[in-house]
C-alpha positions in Angstrom: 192.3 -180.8 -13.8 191.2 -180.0 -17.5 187.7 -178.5 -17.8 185.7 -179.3 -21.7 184.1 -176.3 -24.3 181.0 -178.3 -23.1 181.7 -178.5 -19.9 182.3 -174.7 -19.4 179.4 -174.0 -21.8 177.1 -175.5 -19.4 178.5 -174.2 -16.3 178.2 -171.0 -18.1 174.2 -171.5 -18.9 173.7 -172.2 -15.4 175.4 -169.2 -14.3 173.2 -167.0 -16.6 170.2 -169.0 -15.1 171.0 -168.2 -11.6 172.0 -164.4 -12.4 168.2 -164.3 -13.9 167.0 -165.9 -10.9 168.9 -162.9 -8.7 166.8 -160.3 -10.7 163.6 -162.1 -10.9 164.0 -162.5 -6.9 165.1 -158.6 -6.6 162.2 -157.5 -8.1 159.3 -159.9 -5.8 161.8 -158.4 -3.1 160.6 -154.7 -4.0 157.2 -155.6 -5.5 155.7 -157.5 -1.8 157.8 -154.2 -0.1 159.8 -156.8 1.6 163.0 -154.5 0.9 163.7 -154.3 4.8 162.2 -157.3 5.9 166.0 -158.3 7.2 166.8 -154.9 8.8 171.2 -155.6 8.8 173.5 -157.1 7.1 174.5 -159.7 6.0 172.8 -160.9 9.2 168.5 -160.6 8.9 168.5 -158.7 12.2 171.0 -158.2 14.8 172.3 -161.2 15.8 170.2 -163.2 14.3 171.0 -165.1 10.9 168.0 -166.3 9.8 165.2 -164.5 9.4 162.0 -165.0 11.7 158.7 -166.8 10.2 156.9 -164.0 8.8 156.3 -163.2 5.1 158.8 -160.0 4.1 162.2 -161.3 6.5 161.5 -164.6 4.6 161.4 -163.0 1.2 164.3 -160.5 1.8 166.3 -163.7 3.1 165.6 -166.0 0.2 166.9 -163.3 -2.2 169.7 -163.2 0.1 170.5 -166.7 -0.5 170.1 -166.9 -4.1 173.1 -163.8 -4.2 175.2 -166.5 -2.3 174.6 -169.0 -4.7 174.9 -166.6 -7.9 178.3 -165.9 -5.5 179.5 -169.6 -5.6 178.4 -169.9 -9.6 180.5 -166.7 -10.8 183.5 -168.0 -8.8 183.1 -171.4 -10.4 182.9 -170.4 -13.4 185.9 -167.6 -13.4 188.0 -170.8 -11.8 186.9 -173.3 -14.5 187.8 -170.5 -17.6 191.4 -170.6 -16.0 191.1 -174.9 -16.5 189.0 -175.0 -19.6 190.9 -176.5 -22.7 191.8 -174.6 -24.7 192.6 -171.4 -22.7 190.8 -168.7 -23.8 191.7 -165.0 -22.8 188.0 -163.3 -23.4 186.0 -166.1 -21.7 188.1 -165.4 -18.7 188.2 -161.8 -19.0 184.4 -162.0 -19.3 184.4 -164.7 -16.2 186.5 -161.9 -14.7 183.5 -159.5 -15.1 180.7 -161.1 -13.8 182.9 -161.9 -10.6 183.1 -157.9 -10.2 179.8 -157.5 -11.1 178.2 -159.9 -8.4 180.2 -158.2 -5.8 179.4 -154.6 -6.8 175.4 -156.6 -6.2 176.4 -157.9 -2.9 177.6 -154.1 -1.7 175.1 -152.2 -3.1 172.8 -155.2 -1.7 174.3 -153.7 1.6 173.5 -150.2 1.0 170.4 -150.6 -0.2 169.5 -152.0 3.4 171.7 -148.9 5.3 170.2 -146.0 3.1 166.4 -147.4 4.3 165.8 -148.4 -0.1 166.9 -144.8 -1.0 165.5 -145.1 -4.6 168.7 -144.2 -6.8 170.8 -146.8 -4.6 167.9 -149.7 -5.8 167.9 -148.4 -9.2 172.1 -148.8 -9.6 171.6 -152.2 -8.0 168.8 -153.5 -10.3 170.9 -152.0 -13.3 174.2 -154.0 -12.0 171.9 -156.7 -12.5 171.0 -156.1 -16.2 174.7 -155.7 -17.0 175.1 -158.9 -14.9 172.8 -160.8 -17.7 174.4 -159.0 -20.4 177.4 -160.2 -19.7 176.4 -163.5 -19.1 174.5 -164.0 -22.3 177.7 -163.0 -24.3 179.5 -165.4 -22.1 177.2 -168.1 -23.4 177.2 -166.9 -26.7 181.1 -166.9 -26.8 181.5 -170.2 -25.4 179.4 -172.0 -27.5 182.0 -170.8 -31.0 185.7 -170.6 -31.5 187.9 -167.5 -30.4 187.9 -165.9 -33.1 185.4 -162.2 -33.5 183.7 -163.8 -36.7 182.8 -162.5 -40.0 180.5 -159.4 -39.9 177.5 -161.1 -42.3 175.9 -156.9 -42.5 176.5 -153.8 -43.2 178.9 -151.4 -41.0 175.5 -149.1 -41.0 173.6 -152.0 -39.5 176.4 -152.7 -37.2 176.4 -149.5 -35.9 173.2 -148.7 -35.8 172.5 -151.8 -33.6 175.2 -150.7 -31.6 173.0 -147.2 -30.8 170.1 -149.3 -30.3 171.4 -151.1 -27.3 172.3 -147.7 -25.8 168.9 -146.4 -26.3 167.4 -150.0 -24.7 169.7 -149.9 -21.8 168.3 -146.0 -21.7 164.6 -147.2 -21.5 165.3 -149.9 -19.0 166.9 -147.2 -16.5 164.1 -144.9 -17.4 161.6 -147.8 -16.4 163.3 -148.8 -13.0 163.4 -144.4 -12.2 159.4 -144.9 -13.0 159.0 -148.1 -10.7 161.1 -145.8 -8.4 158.5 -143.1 -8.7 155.5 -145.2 -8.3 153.8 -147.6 -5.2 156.4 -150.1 -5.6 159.3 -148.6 -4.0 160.2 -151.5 -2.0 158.9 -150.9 1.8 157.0 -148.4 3.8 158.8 -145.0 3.9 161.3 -145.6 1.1 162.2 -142.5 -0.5 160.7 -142.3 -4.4 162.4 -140.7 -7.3 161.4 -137.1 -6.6 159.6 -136.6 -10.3 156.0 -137.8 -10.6 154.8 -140.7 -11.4 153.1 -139.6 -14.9 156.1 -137.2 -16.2 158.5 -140.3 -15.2 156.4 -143.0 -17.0 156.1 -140.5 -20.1 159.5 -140.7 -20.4 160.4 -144.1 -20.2 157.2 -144.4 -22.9 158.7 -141.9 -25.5 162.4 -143.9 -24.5 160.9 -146.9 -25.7 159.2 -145.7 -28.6 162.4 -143.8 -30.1 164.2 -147.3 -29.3 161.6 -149.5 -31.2 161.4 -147.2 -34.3 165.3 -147.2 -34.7 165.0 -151.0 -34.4 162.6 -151.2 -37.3 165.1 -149.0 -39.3 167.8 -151.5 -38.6 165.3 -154.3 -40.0 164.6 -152.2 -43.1 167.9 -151.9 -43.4 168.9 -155.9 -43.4 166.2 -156.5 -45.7 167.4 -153.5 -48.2 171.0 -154.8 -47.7 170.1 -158.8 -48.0 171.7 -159.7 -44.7 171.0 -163.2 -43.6 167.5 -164.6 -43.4 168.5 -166.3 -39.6 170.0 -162.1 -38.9 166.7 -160.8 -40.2 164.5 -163.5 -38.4 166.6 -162.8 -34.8 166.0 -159.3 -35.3 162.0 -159.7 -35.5 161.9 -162.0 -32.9 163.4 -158.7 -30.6 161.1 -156.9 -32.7 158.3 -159.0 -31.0 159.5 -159.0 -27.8 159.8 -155.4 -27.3 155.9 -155.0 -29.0 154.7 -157.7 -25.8 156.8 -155.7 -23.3 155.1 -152.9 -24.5 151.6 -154.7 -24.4 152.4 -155.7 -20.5 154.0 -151.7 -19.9 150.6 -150.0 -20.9 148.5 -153.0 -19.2 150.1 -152.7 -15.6 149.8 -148.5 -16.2 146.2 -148.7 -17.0 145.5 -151.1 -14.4 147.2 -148.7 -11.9 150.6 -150.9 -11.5 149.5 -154.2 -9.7 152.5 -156.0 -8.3 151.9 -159.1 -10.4 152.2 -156.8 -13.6 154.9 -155.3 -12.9 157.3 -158.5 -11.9 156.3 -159.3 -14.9 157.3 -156.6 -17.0 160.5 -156.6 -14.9 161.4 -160.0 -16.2 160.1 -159.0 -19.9 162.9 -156.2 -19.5 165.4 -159.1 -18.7 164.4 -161.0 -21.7 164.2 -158.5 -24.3 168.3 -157.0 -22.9 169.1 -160.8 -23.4 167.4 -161.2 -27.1 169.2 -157.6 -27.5 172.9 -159.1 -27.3 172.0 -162.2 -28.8 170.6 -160.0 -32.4 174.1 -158.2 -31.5 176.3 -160.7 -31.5 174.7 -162.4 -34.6 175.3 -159.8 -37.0 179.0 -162.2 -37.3 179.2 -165.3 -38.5 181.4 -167.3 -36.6 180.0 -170.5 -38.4 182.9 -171.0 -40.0 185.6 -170.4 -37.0 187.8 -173.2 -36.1 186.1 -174.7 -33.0 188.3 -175.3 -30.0 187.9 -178.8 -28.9 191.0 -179.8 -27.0 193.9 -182.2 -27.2 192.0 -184.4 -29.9 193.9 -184.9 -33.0 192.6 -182.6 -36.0 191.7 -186.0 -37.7 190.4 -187.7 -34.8 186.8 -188.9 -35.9 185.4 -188.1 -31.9 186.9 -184.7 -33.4 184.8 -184.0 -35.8 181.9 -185.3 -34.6 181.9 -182.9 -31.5 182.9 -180.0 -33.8 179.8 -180.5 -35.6 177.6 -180.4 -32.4 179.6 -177.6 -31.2 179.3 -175.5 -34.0 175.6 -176.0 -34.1 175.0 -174.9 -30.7 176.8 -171.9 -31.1 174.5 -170.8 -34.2 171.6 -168.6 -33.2 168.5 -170.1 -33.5 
């Protein structure tokens, strides 16, 4: 059984879809403080599978069942890298990851439930989960252009500075789950809070964020000093953007004294702008020009053209 580039391509978009369902799920989990409403597992209580018709066992249980399906889709989608044609050593090294990675979720899924939602056990599980969309992204990304690394289209200043930026963001999203920790939101009655207040904890995930944005619009000024690509310059402000609405929503739900709706929503704006993140990342290379791996076709196959054509276009950022 041979698997297509397109074929693994889409498996690997619906992978990504279901990891950012996982995360979008975790957080109404914590938000309706439905984190023990299934008291054991992987059973909801006791004996009993299923969970019983009230409101928080039924929300703990669907977020339960979306982790088996994001389960099944990893698996699927490590198998199908080992039957995709061409082979390709980093899509299944990356496969590889996200297999780890949904199992570290599934255990620390567990202890979250046995430590009663001790606060630094949620935060570790909800950052598992941003690494798990990380990954995932760049295994979209990679999948949709040849093997090769590409061609950097910027500066080695730009490069690395990009590269400090994403470890300052992934910085101000840990900061911002330790200030969810700290707040009303902690996921159920009694759950024990990040032991620094609630003001001091959200000051520093603001000055995080604001340290994070500025070096971002040095790394613009710097691609418009050092004439990278318009398409670079144009993915970079729309992060740019992205980061100013997440900031919009982040003073909003503080003003407004954190109501749960607010805050799922700035949880899934944190998603977003990680994703945009890698994508600006992986940009700064072309790989336009990479030879696209198709298959058995004959290089001057027509079919073969044709499809590298679409293929290359999908794998250029937008």
């Amino acid at each position: 059984m041979r698997i297509s580039p397109r074929g693994f391509l889409l498996l690997s978009r619906i992978t990504l879809a279901t990891i950012v369902l996982n995360v979008a799920t975790g957080a109404a989990v914590r938000l309706s403080d439905s984190g023990l409403g299934c008291p054991d597992w992987p059973t909801c209580a006791r004996q009993r599978l299923t969970p019983p018709s009230t409101i928080h066992p039924r929300i703990e249980f669907a977020n339960r069942m979306v982790v088996l399906i994001l389960v099944l889709a990893c698996g699927a989608t490590y198998v199908t890298s080992f039957l995709r044609r061409p082979g390709r050593r980093d899509l299944r090294w990356l496969s590889g990851g996200l297999v780890l990675g949904v199992l570290g979720e599934a255990v620390f899924g567990a202890v979250v439930v046995y430590t009663k939602l001790n606060a630094y056990v949620v935060m570790t599980h909800f950052m598992i989960g941003i690494a798990l969309v990380a990954a995932s992204v760049l295994l979209c990304l990679r999948a949709a252009h040849g093997p090769g690394r590409g061609k950097l289209a910027v500066s080695r200043v730009a490069l690395v500075m990009t590269r400090a930026y994403l470890v300052l963001l992934t910085l101000a999203v840990a900061a911002g789950t330790a200030t969810t920790g700290a707040g009303p939101h902690a996921g159920g009655k009694g759950a024990k809070r990040v032991a620094i207040g609630l003001s001091d904890m959200s000051r520093a995930h603001a000055e995080t964020v604001w340290v994070t944005a500025v070096l971002l619009l040095i790394i613009l000024y710097v691609l418009w000093k050092t004439d990278a690509p318009v398409r670079i310059q144009q993915s970079g402000r729309i992060l740019l953007g992205a980061m100013v609405v997440q900031g919009f929503v982040g003073y909003a739900q503080y003003v407004t004294h954190l109501p749960g709706l607010l805050v799922g929503i700035h949880v899934f704006g944190a998603t977003a702008v990680f994703s945009i993140a890698v994508w600006f990342h992986h940009g700064l290379s072309d790989h336009r020009h990479e030879p696209v791996d198709i298959g058995a076709l004959p290089p001057g196959n027509a079919g073969h053209a044709a499809t590298s054509g679409a293929l290359e276009s999908v794998g250029e950022p937008a």
